[in-house]
C-alpha positions as CSV (number, residue, x, y, z in Angstrom):
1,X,46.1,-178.8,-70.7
2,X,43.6,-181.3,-72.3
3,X,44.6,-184.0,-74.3
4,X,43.6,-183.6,-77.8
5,X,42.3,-187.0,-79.7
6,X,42.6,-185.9,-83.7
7,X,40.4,-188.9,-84.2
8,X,38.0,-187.7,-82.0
9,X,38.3,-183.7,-82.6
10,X,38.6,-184.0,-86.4
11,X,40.8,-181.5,-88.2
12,X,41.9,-179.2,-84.9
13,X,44.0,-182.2,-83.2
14,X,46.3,-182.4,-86.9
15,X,45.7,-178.5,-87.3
16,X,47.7,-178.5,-83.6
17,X,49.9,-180.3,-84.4
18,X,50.9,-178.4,-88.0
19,X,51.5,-175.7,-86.2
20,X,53.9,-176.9,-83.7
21,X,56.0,-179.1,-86.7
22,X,56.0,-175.3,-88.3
23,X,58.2,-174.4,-85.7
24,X,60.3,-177.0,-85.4
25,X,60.6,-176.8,-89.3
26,X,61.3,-172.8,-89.0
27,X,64.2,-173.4,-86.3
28,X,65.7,-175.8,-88.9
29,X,65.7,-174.1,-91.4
30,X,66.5,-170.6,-90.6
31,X,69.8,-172.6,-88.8
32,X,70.4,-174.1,-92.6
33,X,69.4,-171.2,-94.5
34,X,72.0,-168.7,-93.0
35,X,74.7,-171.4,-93.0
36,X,74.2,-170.9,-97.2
37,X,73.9,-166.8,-97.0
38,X,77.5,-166.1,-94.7
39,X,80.1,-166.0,-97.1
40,X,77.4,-163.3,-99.0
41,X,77.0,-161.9,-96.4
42,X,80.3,-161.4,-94.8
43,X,81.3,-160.1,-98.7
44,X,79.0,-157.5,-98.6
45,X,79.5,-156.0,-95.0
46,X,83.3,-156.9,-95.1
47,X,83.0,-159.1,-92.1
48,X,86.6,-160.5,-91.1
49,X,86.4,-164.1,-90.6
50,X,86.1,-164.6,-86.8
51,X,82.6,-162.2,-87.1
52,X,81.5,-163.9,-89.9
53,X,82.2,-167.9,-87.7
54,X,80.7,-166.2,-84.3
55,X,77.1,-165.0,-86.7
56,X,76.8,-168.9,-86.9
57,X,77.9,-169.9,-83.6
58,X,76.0,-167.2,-81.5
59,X,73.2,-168.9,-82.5
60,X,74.2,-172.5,-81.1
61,X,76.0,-170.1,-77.7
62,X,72.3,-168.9,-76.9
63,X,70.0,-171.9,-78.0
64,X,72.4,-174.3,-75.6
65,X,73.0,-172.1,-73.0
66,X,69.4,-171.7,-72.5
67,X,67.6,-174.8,-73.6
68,X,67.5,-176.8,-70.2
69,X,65.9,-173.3,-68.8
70,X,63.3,-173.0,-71.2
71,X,62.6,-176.6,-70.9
72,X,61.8,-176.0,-67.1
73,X,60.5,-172.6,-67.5
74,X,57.1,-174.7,-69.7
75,X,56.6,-176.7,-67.1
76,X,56.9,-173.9,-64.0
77,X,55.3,-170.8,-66.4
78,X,52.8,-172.2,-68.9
79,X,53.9,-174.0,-72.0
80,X,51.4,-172.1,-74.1
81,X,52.5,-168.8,-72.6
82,X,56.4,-169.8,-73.4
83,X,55.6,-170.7,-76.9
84,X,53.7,-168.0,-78.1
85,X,56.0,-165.0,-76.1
86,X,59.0,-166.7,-77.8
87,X,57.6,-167.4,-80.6
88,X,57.5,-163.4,-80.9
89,X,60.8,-162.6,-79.2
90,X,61.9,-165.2,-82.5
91,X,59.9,-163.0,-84.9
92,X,60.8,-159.5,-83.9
93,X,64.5,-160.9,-83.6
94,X,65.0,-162.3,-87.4
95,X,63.7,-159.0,-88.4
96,X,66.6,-156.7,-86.9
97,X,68.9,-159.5,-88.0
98,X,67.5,-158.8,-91.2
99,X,68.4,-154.9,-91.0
100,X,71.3,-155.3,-89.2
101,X,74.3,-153.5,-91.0
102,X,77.3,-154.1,-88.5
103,X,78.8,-157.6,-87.7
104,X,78.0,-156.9,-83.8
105,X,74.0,-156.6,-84.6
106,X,73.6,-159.9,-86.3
107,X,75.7,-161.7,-83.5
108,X,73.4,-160.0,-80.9
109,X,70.7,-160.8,-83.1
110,X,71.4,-164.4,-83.6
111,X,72.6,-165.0,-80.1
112,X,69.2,-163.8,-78.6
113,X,67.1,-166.0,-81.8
114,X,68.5,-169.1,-80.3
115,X,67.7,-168.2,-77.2
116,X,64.1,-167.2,-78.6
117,X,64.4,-171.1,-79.8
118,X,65.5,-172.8,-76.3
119,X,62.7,-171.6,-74.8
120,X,60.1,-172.5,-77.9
121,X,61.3,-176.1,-79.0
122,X,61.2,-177.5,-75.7
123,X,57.5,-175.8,-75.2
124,X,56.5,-177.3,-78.4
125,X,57.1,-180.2,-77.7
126,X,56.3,-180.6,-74.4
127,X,52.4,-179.2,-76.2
128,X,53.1,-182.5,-78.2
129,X,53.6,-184.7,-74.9
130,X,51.0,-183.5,-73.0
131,X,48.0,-182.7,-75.7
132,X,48.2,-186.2,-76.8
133,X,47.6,-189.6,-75.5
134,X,50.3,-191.5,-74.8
135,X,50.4,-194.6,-77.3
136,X,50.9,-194.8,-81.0
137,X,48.9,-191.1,-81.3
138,X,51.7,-189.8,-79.4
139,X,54.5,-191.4,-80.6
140,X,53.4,-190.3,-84.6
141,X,53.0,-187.1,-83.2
142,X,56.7,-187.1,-82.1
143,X,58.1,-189.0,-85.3
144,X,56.5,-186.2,-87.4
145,X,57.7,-183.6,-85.4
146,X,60.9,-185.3,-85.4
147,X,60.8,-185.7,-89.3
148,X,59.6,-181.8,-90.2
149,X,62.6,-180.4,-88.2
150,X,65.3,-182.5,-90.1
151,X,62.6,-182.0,-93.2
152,X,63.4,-177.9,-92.5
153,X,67.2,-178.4,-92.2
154,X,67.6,-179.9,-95.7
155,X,65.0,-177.9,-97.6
156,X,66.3,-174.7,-95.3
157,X,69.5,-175.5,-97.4
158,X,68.2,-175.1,-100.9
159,X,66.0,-171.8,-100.1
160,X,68.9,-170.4,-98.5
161,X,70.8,-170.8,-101.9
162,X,68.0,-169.2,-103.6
163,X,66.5,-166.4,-101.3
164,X,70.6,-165.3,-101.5
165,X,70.4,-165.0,-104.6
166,X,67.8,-162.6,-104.6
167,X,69.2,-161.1,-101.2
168,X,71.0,-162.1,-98.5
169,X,68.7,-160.2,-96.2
170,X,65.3,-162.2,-97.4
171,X,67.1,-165.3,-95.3
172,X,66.3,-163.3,-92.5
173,X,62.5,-162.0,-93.5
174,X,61.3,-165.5,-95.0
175,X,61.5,-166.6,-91.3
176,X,59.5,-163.7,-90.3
177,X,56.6,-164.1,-92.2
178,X,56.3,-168.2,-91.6
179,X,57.0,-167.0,-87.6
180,X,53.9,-164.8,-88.1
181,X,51.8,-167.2,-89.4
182,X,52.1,-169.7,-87.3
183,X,51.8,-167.3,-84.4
184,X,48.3,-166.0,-85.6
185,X,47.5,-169.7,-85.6
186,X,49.1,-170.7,-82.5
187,X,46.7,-168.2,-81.0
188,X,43.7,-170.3,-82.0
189,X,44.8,-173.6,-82.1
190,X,47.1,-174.3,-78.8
191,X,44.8,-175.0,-76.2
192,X,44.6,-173.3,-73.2
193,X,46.1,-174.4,-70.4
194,X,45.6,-173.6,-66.1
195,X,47.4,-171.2,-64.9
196,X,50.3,-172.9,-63.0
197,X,50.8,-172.4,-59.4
198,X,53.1,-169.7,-58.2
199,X,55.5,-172.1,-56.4
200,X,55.0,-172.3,-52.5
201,X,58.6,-171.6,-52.2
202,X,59.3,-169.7,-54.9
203,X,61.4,-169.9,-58.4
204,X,65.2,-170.7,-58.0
205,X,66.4,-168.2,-59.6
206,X,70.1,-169.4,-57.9
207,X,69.4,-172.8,-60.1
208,X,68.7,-171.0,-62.8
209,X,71.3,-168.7,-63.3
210,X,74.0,-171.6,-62.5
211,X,72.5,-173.7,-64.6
212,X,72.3,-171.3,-67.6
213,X,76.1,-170.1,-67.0
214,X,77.3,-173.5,-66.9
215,X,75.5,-174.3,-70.4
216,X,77.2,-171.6,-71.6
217,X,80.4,-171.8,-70.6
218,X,80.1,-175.4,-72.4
219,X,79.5,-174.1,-75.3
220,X,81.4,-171.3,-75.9
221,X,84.3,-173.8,-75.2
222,X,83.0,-176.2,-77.8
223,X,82.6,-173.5,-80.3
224,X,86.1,-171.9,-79.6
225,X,87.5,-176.0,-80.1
226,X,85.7,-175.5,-83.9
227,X,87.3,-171.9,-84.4
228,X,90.9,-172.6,-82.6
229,X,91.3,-169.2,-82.6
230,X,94.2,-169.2,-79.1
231,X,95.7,-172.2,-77.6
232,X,94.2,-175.5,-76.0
233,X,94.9,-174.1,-72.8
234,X,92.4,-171.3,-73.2
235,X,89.5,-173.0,-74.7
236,X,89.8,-175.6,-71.7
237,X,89.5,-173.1,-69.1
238,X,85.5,-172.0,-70.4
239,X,84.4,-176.5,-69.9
240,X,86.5,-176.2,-66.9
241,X,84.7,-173.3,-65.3
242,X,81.4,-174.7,-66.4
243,X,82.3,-178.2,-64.5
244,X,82.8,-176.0,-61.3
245,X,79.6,-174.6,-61.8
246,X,77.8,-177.9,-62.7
247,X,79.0,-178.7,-59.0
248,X,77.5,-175.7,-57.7
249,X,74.2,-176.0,-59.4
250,X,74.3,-179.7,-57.8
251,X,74.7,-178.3,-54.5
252,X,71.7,-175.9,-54.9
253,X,69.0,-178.5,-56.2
254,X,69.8,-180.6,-53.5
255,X,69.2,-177.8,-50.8
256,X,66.4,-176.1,-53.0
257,X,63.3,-176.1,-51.5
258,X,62.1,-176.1,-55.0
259,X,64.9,-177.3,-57.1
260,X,64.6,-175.9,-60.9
261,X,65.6,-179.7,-61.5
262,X,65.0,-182.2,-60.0
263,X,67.9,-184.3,-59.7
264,X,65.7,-187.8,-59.2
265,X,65.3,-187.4,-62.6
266,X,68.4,-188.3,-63.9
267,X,68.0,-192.1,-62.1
268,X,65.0,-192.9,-65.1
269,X,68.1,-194.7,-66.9
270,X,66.1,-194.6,-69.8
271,X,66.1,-191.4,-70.4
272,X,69.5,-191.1,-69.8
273,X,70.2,-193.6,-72.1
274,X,68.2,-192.0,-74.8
275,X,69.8,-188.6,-74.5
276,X,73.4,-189.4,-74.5
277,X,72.4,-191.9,-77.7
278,X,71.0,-188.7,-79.3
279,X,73.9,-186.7,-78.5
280,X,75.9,-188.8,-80.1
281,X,73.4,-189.6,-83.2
282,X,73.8,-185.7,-83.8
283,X,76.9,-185.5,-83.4
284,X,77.6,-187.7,-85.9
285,X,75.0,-187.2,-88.4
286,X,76.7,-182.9,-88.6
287,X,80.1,-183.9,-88.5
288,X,79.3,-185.8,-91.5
289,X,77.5,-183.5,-93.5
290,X,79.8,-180.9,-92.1
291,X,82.8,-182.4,-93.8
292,X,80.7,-183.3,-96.9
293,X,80.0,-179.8,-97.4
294,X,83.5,-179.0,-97.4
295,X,84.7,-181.8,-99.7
296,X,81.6,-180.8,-102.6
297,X,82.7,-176.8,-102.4
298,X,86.3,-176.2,-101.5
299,X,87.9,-179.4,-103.1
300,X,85.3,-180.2,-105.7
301,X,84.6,-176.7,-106.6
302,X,80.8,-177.3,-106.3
303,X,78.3,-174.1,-105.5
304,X,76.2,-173.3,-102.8
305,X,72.9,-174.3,-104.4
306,X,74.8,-177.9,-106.1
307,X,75.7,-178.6,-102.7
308,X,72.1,-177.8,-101.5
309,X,70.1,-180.1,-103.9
310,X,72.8,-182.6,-103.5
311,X,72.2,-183.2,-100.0
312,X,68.2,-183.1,-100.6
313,X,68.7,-187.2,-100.7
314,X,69.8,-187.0,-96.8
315,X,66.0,-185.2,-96.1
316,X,64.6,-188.7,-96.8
317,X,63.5,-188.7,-93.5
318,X,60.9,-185.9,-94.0
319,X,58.8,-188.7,-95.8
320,X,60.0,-192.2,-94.1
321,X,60.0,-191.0,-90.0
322,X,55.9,-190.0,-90.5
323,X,55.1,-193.0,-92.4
324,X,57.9,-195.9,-92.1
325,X,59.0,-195.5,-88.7
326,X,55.8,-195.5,-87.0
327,X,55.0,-199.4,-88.2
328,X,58.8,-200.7,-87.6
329,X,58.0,-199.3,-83.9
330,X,54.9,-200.6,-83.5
331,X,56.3,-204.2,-84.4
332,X,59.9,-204.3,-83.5
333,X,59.6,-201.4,-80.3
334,X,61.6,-198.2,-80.2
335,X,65.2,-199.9,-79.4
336,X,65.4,-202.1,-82.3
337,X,64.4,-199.8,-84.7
338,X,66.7,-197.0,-82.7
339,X,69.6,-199.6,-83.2
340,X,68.9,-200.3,-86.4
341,X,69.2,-196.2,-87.4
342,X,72.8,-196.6,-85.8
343,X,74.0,-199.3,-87.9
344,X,73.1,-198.0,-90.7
345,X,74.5,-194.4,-90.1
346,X,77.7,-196.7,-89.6
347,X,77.2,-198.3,-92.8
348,X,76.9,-194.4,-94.3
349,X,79.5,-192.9,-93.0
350,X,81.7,-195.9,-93.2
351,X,81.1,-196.4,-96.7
352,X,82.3,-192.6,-97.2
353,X,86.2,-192.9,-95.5
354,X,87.4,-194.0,-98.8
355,X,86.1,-191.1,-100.8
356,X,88.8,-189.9,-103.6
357,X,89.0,-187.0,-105.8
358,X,86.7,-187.4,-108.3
359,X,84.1,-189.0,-106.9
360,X,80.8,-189.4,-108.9
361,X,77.4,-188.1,-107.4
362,X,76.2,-191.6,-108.5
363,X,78.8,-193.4,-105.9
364,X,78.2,-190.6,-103.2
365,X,74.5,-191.1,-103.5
366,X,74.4,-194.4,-101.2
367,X,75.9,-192.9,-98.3
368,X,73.5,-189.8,-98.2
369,X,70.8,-192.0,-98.6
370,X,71.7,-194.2,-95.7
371,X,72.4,-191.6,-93.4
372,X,68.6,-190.0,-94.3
373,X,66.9,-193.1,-94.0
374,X,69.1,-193.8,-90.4
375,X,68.2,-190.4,-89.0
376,X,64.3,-191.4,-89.6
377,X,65.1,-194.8,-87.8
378,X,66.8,-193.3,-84.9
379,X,65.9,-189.7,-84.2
380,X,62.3,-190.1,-83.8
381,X,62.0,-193.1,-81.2
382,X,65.0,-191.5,-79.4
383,X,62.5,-188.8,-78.5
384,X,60.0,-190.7,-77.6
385,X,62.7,-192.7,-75.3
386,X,63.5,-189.2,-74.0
387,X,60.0,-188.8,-72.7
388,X,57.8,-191.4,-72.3
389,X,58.9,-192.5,-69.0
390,X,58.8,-188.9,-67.8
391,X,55.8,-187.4,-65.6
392,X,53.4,-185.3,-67.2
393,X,54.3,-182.5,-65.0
394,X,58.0,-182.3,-66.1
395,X,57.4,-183.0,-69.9
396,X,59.5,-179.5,-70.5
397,X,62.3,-180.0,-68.6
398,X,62.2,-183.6,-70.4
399,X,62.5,-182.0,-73.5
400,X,64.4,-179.4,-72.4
401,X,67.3,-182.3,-71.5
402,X,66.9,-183.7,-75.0
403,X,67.1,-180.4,-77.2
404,X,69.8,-179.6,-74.5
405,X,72.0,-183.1,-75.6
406,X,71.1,-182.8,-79.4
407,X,72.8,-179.5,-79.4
408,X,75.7,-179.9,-77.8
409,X,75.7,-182.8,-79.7
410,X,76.0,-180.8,-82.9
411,X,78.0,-178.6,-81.5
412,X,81.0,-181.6,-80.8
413,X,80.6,-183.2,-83.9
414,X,81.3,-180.5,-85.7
415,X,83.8,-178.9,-83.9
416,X,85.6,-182.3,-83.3
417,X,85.9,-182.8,-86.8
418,X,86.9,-179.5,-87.6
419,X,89.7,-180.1,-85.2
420,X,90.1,-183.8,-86.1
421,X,90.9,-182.2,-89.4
422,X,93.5,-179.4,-88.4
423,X,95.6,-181.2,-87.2
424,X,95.5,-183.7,-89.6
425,X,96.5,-180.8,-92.5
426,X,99.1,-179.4,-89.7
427,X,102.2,-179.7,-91.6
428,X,101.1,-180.5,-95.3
429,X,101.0,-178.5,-98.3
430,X,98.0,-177.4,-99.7
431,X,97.8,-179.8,-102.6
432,X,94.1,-180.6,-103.2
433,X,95.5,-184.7,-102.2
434,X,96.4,-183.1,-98.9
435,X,93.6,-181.7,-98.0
436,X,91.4,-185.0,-99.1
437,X,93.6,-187.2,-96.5
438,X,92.9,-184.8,-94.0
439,X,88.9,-185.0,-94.7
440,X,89.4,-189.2,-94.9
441,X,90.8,-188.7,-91.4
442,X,88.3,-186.7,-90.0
443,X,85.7,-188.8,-91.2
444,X,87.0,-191.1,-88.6
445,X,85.0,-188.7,-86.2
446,X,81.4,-189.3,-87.1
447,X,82.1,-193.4,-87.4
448,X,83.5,-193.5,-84.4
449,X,80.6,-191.3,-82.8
450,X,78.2,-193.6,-84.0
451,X,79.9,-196.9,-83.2
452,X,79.8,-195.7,-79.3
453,X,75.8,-194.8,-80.1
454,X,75.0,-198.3,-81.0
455,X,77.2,-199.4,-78.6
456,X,74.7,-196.9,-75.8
457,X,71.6,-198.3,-77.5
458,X,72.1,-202.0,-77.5
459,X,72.9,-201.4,-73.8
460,X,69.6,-200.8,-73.2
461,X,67.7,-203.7,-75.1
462,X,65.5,-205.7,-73.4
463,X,63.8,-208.7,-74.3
464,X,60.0,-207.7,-73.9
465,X,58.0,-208.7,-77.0
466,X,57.0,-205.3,-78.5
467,X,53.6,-206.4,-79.8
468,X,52.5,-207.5,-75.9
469,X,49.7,-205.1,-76.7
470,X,48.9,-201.8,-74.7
471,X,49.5,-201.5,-70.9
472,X,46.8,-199.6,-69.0
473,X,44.8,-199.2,-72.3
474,X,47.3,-196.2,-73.4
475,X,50.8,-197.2,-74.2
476,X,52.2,-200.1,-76.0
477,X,54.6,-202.7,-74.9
478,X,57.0,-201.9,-77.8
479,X,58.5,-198.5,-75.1
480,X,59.7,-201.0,-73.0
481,X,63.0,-201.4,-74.7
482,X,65.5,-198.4,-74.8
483,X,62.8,-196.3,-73.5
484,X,62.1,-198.5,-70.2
485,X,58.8,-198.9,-68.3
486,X,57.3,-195.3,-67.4
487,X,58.0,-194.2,-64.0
């Protein structure tokens, strides 16, 4: 695949990338949008509560079971050819979701859209890695792309509360016809790519199918944490199971002739560094607006749509991670700026433990600020540190690691919390000052999440000058921090 200059190639290079922030900003916010529309919808096809939690968490079970595979599978298969098939697999799949009129058909459907998605992020943005230069085009590339898909998260959350008023279905269909769109223009605009080589030795379909299994097992364990529904016994034995097969999969890439991974990969340190620090970033940042959302409508009383627009302020990063972010990098380097996003979340969430009963919007408003303006510090270089020091050749799996961390990522934080805060009610009435010491306790969560983030991040300073000017007459000297030297 050629690299694409939009200097040089005028309006096609931003046109490109356009359409591969659409999809990042319709995986966000279809995620966002149905998180508004369940309670509708569970009303109107008299879902009991366990169907109506696994509609939202068959979603995460398929897009984190299958994320480090589609990763790979751009790299071994074509990333254009992954994007645009699964593009359409996401397409035709919000549709039936759309008509589904049983519990069982949106699970199915939702489980196989976020598979649809583990295969297309990590394509997209491997398209990103490997169409542009690697220097500041590059890294503005990713910031934006990191911006539009927290961008579709926060606005997904205010068209959810209005397409369910008009319908709970049209959550389902407004994905469609942006899907469509962007695939008519994906068509045109993603440039063609060789064919890849069939493998001398073949795929590993042995990796594979461990490797998928094992991602799944992790998160079905995760998600049955955040739904409790038997004992702790049971929901340890899916992790367990899934650390047995992590062995196994170990055992295969080493003997592999061609190994799905390649377990050298895991000795860049940087990149290491850059996924766990996103994990935990994640983590954090939906824990927190997890629990938000629950203090603004079940002990505040606030509506869907109020709770929407009020968290608009956290989607600060839609405008700062394109514009801001770029500069700080340039001048301080990606670990600075990545630390400074921690300690601010910190700050945020911090600032929040104390919250009371009848909190103002007014005193709120600081920490949802914050936390915006520290996920356009931190989530944008952290994907650049997840990449940059990866070959060319192995871009997808790259990303494939990253969108792999960032999920399970969300996937603890908020089920941590929504443990963190069942026990913490276990025993109390119900009294509405009851349930607020058990949200001030769980808030400890997201804090502490982030503490151990900065923690992760300073690790990896070094103390290059990021203004050294560009190495090789591509990247410049401000990646050697968290992100390390390439190679």
């Amino acid at each position: 695949m050629s690299t694409v200059s939009p200097a040089r190639e005028g309006g096609r290079g931003w046109a490109l990338l356009l359409v591969l922030c659409g999809t990042i900003f319709l995986e966000g916010s279809d995620v966002a949008m149905l998180a508004v529309a369940v309670p509708t919808i569970r009303a109107d096809l008299g879902l009991s509560t366990g169907t109506a939690a696994w509609v939202m968490s068959g979603y995460v079970l398929g897009y984190a079971g299958f994320t480090l595979l589609g990763g790979r599978a751009a790299d071994l298969l074509g990333r254009r050819r992954m994007f645009l098939t699964w593009l359409g697999v996401f397409l035709v799949f919000s549709t039936l979701g759309g008509l589904a009129t049983e519990g069982w058909m949106l699970i199915v459907a939702r489980f196989v859209t976020g598979v649809a998605a583990a295969f297309m992020t990590p394509a997209a943005m491997s398209i990103i890695t490997t169409s542009y230069p690697q220097g500041p085009q590059r890294d503005k590339a990713l910031l934006v792309f990191a911006g539009v898909g927290a961008a579709g998260f926060s606005l997904g959350l205010v068209l959810g509360g209005l397409l369910t008023e008009a319908g709970w279905r049209w959550v389902f269909f407004a994905p469609v016809f942006l899907a469509g769109a962007l695939l008519l223009a994906a068509l045109r605009l993603v440039p063609p790519e060789r064919r890849p080589a069939p493998a001398p030795h073949g795929f590993d379909l042995a990796g594979a199918a461990c490797a998928a299994a094992a991602m799944l097992l992790f998160a079905y364990g995760i998600i049955r944490l955040e739904h409790r529904t038997q004992g702790l016994g049971p929901t340890l034995m899916a992790p367990a199971a899934g650390l047995v097969l992590v062995a196994a999969f170990v055992l295969i890439e080493r003997r592999a002739k061609a190994p799905l991974v390649r377990l050298a990969i895991f000795r860049k340190a940087a990149m290491v560094r850059a996924d766990l620090a996103a994990l935990l970033f994640l983590g954090a940042f939906f824990g927190f607006q997890f629990l938000l959302t629950l203090y603004l409508q079940e002990l505040r009383g606030w509506s869907s749509l109020q709770t929407a627009f009020a968290l608009i302020a956290m989607g600060c990063d839609a405008v700062l991670a394109p514009t801001v972010t770029p500069r700080l990098v340039q001048r301080y380097g990606n670990g600075r700026v990545i630390l400074g996003g921690f300690l601010l979340a910190i700050v945020a969430y911090g600032l929040f433990v104390p919250v009371g009963m009848d909190w103002s919007y007014a005193v709120m408003f600081p920490s949802l600020l914050l936390s915006g303006i520290a996920f356009a510090l931190a989530y944008g270089p952290l994907t650049i540190a997840a990449t940059e020091s990866v070959a060319k050749e192995e871009q997808g799996l790259a990303g494939g690691l990253l969108y792999t961390c960032t999920q399970f990522g969300a996937a603890v934080g908020i089920s941590t919390v929504t443990a963190v805060y069942g026990i913490a009610a276990t025993g109390t009435d119900d009294s509405p000052r009851a349930v607020l010491d058990a949200y001030r306790t769980a808030l400890a969560v997201p804090v502490a999440m982030v503490l151990l983030g900065a923690a992760v991040s300073a690790f990896g300073l070094r103390g290059t000058r990021p203004t050294d000017g560009p190495r090789n007459g591509t990247a410049p000297a401000a990646h050697d921090e968290v992100s390390g030297s390439p190679g």
